[in-house]
DSSP file (Angstrom, degrees, kcal/mol; ACC not computed):
  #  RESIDUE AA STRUCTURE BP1 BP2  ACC     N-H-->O    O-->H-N    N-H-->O    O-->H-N    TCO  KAPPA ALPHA  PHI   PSI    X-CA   Y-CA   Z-CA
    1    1 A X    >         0   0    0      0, 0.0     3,-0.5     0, 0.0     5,-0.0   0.000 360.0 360.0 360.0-140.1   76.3  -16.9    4.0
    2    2 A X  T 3   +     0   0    0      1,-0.2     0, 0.0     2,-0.1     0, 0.0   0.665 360.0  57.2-107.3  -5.0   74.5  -19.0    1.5
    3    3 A X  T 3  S-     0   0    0      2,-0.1    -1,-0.2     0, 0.0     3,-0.1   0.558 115.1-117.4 -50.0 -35.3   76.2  -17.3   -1.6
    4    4 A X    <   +     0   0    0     -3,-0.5     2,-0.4     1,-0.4    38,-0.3   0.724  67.8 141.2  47.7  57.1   78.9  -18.1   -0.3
    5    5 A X        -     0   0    0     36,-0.1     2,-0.7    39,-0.0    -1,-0.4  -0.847  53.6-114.1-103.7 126.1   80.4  -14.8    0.4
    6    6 A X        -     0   0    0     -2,-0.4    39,-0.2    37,-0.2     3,-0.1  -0.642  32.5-132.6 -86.3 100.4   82.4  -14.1    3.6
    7    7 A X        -     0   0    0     -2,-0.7     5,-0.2     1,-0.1    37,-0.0  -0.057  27.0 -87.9 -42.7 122.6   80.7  -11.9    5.6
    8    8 A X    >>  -     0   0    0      1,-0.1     3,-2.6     3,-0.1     4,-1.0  -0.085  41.1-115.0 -56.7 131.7   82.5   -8.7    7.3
    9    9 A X  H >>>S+     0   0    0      1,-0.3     4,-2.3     2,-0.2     5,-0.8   0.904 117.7  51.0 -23.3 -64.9   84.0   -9.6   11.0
   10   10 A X  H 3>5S+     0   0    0      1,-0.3     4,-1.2     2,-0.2    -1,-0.3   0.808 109.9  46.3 -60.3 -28.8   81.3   -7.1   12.6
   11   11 A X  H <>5S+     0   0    0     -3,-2.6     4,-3.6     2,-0.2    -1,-0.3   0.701 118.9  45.6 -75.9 -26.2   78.1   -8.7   10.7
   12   12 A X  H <X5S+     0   0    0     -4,-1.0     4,-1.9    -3,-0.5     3,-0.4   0.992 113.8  43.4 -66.7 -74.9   79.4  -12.4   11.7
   13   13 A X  H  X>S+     0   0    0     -4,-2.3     4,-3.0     1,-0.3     5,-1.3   0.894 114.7  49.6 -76.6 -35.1   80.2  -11.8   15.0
   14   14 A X  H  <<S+     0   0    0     -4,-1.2    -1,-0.3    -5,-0.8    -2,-0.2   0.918 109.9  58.8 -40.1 -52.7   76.6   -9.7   15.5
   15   15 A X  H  <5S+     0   0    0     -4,-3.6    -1,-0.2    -3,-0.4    -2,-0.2   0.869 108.9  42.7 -20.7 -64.9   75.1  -12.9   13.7
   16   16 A X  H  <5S-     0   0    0     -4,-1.9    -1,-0.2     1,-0.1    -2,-0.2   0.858 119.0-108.0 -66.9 -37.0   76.4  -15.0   16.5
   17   17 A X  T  <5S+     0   0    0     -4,-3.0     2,-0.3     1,-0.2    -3,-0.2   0.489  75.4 108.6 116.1  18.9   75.6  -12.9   19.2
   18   18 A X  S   <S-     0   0    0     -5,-1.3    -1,-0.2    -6,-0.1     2,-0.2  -0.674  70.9 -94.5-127.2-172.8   79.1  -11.5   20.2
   19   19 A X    >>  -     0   0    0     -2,-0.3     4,-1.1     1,-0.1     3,-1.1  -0.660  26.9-143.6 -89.7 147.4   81.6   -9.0   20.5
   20   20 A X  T 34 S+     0   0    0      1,-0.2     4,-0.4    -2,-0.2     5,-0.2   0.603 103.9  68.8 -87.3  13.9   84.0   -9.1   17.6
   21   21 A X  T 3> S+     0   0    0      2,-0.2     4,-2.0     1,-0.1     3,-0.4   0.845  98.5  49.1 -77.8 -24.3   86.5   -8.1   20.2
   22   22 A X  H <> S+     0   0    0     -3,-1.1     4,-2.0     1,-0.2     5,-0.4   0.745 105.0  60.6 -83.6 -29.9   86.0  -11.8   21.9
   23   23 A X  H  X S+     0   0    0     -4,-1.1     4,-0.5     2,-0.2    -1,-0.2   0.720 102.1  48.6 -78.6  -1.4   86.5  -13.4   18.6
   24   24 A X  H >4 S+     0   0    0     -3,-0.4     3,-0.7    -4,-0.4    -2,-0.2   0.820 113.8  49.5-100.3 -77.5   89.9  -12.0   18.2
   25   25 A X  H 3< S+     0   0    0     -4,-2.0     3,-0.4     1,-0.3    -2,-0.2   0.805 117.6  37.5 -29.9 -44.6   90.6  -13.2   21.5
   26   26 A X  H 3< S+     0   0    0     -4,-2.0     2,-0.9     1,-0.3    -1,-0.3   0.903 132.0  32.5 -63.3 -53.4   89.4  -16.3   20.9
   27   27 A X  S << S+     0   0    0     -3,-0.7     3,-0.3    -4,-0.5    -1,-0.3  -0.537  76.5 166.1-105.3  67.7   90.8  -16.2   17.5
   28   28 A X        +     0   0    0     -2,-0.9     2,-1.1    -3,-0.4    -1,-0.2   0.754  68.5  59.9 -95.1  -5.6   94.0  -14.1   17.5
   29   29 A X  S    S-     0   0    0      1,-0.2    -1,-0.3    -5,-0.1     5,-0.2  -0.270 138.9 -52.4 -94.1  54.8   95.9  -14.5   14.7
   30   30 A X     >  -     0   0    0     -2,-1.1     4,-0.9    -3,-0.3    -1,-0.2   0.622  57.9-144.7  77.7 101.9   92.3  -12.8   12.3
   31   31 A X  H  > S+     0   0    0     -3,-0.2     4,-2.5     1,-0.2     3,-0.5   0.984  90.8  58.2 -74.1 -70.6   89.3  -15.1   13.4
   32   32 A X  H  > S+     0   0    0      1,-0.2     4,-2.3     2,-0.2    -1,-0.2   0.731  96.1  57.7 -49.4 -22.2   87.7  -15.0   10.0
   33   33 A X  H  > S+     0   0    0     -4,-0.2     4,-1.0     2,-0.2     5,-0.4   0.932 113.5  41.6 -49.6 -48.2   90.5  -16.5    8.1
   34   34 A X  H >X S+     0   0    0     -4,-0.9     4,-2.1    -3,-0.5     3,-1.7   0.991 119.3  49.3 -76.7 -48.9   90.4  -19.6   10.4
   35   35 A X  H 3X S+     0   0    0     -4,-2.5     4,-2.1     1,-0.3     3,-0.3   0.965 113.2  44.9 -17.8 -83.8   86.4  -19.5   10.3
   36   36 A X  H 3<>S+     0   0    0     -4,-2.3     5,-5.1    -5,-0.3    -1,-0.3   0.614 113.9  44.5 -52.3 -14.5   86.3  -19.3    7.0
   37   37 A X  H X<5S+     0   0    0     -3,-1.7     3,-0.6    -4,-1.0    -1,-0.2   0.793 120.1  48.1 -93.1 -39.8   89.0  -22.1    6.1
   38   38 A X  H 3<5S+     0   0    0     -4,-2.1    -2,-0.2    -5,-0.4    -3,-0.2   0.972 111.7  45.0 -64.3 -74.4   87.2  -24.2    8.8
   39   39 A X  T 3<5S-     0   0    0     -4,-2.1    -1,-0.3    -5,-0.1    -2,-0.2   0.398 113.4-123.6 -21.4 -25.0   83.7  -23.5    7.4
   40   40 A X  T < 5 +     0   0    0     -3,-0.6     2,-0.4     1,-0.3    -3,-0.2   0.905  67.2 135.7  56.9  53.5   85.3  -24.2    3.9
   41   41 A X      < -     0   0    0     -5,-5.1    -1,-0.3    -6,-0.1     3,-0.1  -0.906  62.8 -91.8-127.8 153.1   84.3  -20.7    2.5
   42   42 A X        -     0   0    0     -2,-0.4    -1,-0.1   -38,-0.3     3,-0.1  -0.079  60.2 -66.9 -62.1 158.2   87.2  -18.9    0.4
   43   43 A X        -     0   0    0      1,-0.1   -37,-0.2    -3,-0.1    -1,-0.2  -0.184  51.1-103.5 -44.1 144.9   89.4  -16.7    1.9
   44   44 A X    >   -     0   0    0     -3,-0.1     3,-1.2     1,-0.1     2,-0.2  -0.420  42.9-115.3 -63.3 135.1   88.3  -13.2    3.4
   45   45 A X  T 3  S+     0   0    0    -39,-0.2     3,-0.1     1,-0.2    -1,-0.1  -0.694 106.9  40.3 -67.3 149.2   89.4  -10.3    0.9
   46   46 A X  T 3  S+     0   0    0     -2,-0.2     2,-0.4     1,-0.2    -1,-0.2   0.384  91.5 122.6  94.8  18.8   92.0   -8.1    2.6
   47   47 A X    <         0   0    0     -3,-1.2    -1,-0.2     1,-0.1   -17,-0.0  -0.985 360.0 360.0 -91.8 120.1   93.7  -11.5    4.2
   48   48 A X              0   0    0     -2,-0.4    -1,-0.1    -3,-0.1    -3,-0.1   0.133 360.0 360.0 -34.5 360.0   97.2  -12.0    3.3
């Protein structure tokens, strides 16, 4: 968000207007990691 904080999977994907089960499809290897690297926002805590 504008803090630049990375927001939990389930607030994102609500944000967007999907299921965060389709963003894992979409995204399968952890969707927010790649979001977030893509977006330039720091890494998610509790990604390896």
């Amino acid at each position: 968000d504008e803090d630049g904080v990375v927001p939990p999977i389930r607030k994102f994907a609500k944000a967007m207007g999907v299921d965060s089960k389709h963003l894992y499809d979409v995204f399968m290897k952890g969707p927010m990691k790649l979001i977030c690297k893509w977006g330039g926002l720091p890494k998610p805590t509790g990604c390896v």
